[in-house]
C-alpha positions in Angstrom: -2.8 16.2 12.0 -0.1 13.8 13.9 -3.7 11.7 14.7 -4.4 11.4 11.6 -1.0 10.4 10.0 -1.0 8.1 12.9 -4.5 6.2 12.4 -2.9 5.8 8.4 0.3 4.5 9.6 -1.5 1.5 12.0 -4.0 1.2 9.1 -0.8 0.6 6.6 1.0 -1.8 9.0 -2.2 -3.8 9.9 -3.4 -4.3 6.3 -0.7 -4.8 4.8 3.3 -5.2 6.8 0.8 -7.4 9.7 -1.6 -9.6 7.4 0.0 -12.2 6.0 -1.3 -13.5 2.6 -2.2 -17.2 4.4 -5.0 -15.0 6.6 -6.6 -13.1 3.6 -7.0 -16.4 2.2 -8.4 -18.1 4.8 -11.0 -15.1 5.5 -11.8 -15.4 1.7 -12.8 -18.9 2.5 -14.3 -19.0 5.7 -15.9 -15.5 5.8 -17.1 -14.8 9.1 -16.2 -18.2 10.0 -12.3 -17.3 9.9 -10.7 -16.6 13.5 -8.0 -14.5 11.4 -10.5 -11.9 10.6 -10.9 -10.7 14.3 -7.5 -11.7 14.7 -7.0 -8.4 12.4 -9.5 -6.7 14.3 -7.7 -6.9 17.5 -4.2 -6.1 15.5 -5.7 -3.0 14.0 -7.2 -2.2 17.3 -3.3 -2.6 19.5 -1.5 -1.0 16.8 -4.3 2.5 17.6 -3.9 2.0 21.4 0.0 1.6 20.7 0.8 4.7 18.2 -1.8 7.0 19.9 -0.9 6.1 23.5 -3.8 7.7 24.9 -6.4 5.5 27.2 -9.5 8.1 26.5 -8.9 7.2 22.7 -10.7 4.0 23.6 -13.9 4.8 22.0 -12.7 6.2 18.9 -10.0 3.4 18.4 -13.3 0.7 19.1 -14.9 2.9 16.6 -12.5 2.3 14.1 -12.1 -1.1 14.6 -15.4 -2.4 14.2 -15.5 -0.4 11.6 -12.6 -1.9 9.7 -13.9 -5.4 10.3 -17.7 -4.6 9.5 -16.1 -3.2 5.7 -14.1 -6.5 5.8 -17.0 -8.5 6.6 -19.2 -7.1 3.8 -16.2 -7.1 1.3 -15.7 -10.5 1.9 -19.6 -11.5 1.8 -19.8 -9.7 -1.4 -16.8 -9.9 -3.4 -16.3 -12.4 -6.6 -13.1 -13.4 -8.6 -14.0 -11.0 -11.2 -14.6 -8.1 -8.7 -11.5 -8.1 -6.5 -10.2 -5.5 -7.9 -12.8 -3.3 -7.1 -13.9 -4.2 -4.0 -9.8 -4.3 -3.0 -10.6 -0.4 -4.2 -13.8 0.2 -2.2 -12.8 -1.3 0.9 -9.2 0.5 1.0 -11.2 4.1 0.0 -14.2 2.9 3.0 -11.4 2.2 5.9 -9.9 5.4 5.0 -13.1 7.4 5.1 -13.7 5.8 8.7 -10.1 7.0 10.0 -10.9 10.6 8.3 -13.6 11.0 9.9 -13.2 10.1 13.7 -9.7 12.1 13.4 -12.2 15.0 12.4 -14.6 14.7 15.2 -11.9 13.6 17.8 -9.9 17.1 17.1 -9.8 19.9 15.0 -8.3 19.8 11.9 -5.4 22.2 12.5 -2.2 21.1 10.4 0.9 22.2 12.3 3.5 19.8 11.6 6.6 20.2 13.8 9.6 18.0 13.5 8.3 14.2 14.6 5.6 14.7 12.8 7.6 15.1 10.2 9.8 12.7 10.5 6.7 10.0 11.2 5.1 11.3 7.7 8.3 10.7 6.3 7.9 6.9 7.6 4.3 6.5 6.4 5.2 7.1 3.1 8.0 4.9 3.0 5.9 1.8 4.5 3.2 2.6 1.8 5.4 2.3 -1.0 6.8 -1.0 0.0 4.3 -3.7 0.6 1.4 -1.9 0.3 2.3 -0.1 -3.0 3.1 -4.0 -4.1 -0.3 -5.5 -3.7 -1.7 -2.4 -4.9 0.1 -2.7 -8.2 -0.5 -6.8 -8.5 -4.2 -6.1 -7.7 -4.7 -3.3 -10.2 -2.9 -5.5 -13.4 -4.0 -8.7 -12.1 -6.6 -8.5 -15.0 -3.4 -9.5 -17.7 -1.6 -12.7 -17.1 0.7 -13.0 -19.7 1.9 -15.8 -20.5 6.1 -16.0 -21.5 7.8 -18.8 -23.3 10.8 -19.1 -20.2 10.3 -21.4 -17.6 9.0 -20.3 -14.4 11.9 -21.5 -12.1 14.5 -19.4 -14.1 13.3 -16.3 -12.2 14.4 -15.9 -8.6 11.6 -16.5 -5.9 9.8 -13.0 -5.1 12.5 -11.3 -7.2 10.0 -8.9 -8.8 8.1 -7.9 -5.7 11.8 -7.0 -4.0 13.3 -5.3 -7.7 9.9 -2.8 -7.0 10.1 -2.0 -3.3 13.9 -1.4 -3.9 13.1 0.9 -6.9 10.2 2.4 -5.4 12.7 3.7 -2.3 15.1 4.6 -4.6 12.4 6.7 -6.9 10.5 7.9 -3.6 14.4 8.9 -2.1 15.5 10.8 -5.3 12.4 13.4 -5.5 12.3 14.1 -2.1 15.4 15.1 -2.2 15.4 16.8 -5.4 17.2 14.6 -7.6 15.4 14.2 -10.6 18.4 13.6 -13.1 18.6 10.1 -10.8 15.3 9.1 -11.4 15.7 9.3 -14.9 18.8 7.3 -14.9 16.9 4.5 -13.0 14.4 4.1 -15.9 17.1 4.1 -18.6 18.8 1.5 -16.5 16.1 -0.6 -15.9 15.2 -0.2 -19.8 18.3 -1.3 -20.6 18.3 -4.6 -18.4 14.9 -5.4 -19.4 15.6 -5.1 -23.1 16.9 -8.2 -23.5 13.9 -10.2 -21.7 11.8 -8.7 -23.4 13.2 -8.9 -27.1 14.1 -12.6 -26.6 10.7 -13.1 -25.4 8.9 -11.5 -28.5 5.7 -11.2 -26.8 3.6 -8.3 -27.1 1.4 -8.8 -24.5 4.4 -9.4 -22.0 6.2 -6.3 -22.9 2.7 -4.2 -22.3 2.4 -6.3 -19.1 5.8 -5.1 -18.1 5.3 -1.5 -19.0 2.4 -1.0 -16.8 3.5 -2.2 -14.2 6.7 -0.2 -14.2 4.9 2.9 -15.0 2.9 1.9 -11.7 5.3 1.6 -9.5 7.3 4.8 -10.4 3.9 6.7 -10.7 3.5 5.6 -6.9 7.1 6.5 -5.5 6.6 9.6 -7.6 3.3 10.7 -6.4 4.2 9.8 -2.9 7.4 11.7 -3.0 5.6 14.8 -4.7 2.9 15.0 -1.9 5.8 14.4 1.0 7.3 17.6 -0.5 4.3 19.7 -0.4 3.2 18.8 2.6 6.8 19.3 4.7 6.9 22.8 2.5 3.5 24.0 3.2 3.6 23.1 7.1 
């Protein structure tokens, strides 16, 4: 099981913490033609070599590589403006798959979790509820573009995206440790900070935009906080 949580946590912080948004860009414009896309290759492909620390995991970790950028390759061959959101889905579910499966052929699927592994599921969840948990949440509501009456420079740069990670911690903190009365408290206080915004603004569509994504977000710290808890109780 510490393979697995392993090939996850590279997979998390070459996707996501590792790409910048300039390479995805660039391999959604050149294709194949974009050096960045076996720059990620060979990023995915340290980051295996680096967490697993084991030379005869060559194969496997060549395995997975290719893998990831054949799925890339195809996604980006493929993939339209109207259909990023599902291929974002495909190709996330796809990569996964892969990583299941050579962890299942590379060693038996025994889960005995003893303290580090603990400890390094512990920091896999909280790396997938930052970054990755963002562009998850952007790409899955980037179907509504609301439109508001303020202007754009009254918001603080990348304010949002940092307001969610914190939240998400906070969220993803509060159930793991069985605080739930806190969790509630954070909604009502973001409720009550947001209820000015979105009264002033008077736009129906923006409130509804605003809602989803805040359900989002703390359906994600929740979940992953939920799951963390069964799994360090059941193993």
């Amino acid at each position: 099981m510490i393979l697995l949580i392993k090939l996850v946590l590279t997979h998390l912080l070459g996707d996501f913490i590792l790409q910048p948004a300039s390479w995805v860009k660039a391999k959604e414009k050149k294709k194949l033609k974009a050096w960045q896309l076996y720059a990620h290759m060979l990023i995915h492909f340290i980051l295996i070599m680096l967490l697993v620390w084991d030379i005869t995991f060559m194969v496997p970790a060549l395995s997975i590589t290719l893998s990831h950028g054949i799925i890339d390759a195809v996604k980006l061959h493929y993939q339209k403006k109207s259909t990023e959101r599902i291929w974002f889905v495909l190709d996330q579910l796809f990569h996964l798959a892969i990583i299941v499966t050579v962890w299942y052929h590379v060693e038996s699927p025994v889960i005995v979790f003893d303290l580090s592994k603990i400890n390094l599921l512990y920091i896999t969840a909280v790396i997938f509820i930052t970054t990755p948990a963002s562009i998850i949440i952007k790409t899955l509501i980037s179907q509504w573009s609301p439109v508001s009456n303020k202007p754009k420079n009254i918001s603080l740069q990348h304010a949002g995206k940092y307001i969610g990670v914190l939240e998400r911690l906070l969220v993803f903190t509060f159930v793991v440790t069985d605080n739930w009365e806190a969790v509630g408290f954070l909604i009502a206080a973001k409720s009550v900070f947001r209820f000015g915004d979105l009264k002033d603004s008077r736009e129906l569509k923006l409130t509804e935009y605003v809602l989803i994504g805040t359900l989002l977000s703390f359906g994600l710290a929740v979940g992953t906080g939920l799951l963390i808890n069964f799994l360090d109780k059941s193993y």
